[in-house]
C-alpha positions as CSV (number, residue, x, y, z in Angstrom):
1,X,24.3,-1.2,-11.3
2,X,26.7,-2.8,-8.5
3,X,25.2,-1.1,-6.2
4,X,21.8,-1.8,-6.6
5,X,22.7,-5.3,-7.2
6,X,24.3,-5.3,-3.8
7,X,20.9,-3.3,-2.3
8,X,18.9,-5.6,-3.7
9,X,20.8,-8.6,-2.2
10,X,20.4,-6.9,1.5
11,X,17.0,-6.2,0.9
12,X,16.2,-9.6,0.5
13,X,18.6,-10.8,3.3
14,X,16.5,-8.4,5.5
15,X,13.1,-10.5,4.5
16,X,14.3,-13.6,4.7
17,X,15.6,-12.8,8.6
18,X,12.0,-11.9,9.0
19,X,9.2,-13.6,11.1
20,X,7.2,-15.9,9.2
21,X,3.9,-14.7,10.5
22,X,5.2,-11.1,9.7
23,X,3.0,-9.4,7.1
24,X,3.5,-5.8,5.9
25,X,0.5,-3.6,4.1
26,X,1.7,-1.2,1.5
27,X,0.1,2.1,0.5
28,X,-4.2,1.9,0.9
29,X,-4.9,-1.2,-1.0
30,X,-6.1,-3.1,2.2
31,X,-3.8,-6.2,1.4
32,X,-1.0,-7.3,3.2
33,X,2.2,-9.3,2.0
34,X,3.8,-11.9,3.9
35,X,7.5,-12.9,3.6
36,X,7.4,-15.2,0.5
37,X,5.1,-12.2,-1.3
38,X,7.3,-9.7,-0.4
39,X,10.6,-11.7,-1.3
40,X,8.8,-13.0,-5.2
41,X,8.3,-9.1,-5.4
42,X,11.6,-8.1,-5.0
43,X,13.7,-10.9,-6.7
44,X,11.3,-10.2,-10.2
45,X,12.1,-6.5,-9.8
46,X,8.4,-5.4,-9.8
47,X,6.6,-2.2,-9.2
48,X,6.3,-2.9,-5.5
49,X,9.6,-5.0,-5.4
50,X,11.0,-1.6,-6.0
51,X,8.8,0.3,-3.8
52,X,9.8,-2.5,-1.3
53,X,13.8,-1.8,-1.5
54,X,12.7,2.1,-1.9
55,X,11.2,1.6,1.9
56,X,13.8,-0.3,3.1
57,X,16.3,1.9,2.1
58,X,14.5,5.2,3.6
59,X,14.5,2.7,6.7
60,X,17.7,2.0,7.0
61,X,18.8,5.6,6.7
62,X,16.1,7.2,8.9
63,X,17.6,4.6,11.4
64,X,21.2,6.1,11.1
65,X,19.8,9.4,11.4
66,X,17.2,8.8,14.1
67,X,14.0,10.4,11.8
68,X,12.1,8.7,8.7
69,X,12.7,11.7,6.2
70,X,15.8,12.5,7.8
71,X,14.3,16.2,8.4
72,X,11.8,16.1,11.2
73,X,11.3,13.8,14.7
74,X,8.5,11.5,15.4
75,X,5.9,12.9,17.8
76,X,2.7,11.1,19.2
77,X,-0.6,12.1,17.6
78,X,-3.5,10.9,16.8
79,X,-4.6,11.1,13.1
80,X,-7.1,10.3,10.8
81,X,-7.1,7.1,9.2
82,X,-9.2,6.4,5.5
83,X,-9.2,4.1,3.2
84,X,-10.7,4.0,-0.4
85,X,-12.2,7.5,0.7
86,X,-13.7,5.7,4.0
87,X,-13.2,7.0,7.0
88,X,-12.2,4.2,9.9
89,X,-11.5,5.8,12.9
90,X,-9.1,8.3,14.7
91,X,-5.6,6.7,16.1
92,X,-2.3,6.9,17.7
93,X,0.5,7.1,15.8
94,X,3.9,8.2,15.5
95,X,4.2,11.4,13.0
96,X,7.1,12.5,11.2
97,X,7.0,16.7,12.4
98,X,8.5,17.5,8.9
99,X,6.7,15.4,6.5
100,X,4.0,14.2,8.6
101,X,4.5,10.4,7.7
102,X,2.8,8.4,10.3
103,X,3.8,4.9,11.9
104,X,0.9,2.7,13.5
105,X,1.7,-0.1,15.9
106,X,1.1,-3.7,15.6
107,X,-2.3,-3.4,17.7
108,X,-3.4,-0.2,16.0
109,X,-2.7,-2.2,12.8
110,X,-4.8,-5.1,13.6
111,X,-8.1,-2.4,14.9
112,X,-7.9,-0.7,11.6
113,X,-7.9,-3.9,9.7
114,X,-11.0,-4.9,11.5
115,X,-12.7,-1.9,10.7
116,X,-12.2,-2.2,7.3
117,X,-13.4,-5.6,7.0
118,X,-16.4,-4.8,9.1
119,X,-16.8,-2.0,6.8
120,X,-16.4,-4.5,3.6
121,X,-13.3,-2.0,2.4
122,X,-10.7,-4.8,3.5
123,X,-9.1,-6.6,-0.1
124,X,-10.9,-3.8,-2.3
125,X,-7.5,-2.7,-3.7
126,X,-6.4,-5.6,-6.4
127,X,-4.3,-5.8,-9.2
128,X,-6.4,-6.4,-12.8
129,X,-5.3,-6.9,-16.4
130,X,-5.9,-3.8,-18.9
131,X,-6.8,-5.7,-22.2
132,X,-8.1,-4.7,-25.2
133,X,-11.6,-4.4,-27.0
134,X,-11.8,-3.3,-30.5
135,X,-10.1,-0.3,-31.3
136,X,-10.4,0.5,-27.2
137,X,-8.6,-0.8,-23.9
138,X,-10.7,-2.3,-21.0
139,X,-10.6,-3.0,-17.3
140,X,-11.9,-6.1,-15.6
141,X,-13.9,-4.8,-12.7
142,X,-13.6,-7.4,-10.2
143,X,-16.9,-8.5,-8.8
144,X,-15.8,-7.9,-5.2
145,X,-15.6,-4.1,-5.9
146,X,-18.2,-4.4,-8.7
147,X,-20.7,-5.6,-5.6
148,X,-19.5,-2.7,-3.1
149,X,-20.1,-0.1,-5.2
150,X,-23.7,-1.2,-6.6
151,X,-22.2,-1.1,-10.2
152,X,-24.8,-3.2,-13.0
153,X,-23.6,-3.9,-16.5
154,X,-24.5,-1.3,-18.6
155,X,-24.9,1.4,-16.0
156,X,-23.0,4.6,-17.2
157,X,-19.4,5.9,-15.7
158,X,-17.6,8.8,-16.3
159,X,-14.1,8.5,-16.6
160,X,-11.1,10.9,-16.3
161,X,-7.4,11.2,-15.4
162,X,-6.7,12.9,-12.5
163,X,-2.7,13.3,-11.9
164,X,-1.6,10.4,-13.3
165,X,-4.5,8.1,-11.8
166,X,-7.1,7.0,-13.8
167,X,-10.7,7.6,-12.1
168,X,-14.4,5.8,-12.6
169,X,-17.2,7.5,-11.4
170,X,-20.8,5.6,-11.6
């Protein structure tokens, strides 16, 4: 518990020393976190404030060792970059040759964000409240993603787990 008191405490040291206009997108959900986002994350040990520290900490050590999974080196590519299932583009990127991680730049950030607001995908990925109805538990479909895929009350959807994930098909 020390230590991950103590991790916890550089982590957040780390953000604080960062650049206000620094925002950081995590995973596919099209949303970025600035510093005060990523810091309220961390300090109320959340989900992502532990997925946070997990990164940080795979940082850190890929920086001792020179490589991000501490088993391959970074090579220029060009890879294929989706999100939600939409394809965006081909780009360069640095890719881990052992577990095939890739690392964007700043300006190869910002293109693939455009993209996916041109595309309307940008800010699809949001957190929502399971509650309950009756006997059953219910998802709020936000109307953003209720508008981009077409989806009507009282239209029929098939839903299923799929490793750990819970899908909706309409």
């Amino acid at each position: 518990m020390k230590n991950e008191n103590l991790i916890k405490k550089i982590v957040i040291e780390r953000i604080k020393n960062m650049s206000s206009n620094v925002k950081i997108a995590l995973g596919s959900k099209g949303e970025f976190l600035g510093k005060n986002e990523l810091l309220n994350e961390v300090n109320h040990d959340t989900i992502i404030g532990k997925k946070i520290i997990q990164i940080q900490l795979n940082y850190l050590q890929a920086l001792k060792e020179g490589t991000i999974c501490n088993k391959g080196n970074l090579k220029k590519q060009i890879i294929k970059e989706e999100m939600f299932g939409v394809y965006l583009g081909n780009f360069p990127a640095q890719v881990c040759s052992a577990c095939s991680e890739s690392f964007t730049d700043s300006k190869t950030t910002k293109k693939i964000e455009e993209i996916a607001k041109k595309k309307g995908i940008w800010g699809l990925g949001v957190k929502t409240k399971i509650t309950r109805t009756g006997n059953s538990l219910a998802i709020r479909i936000p109307k953003k993603i209720a508008d981009y895929l077409k989806l009507k009350e009282g239209k029929e959807a098939y839903v299923h787990p799929d490793a750990g994930r819970l899908v909706v098909e309409s």
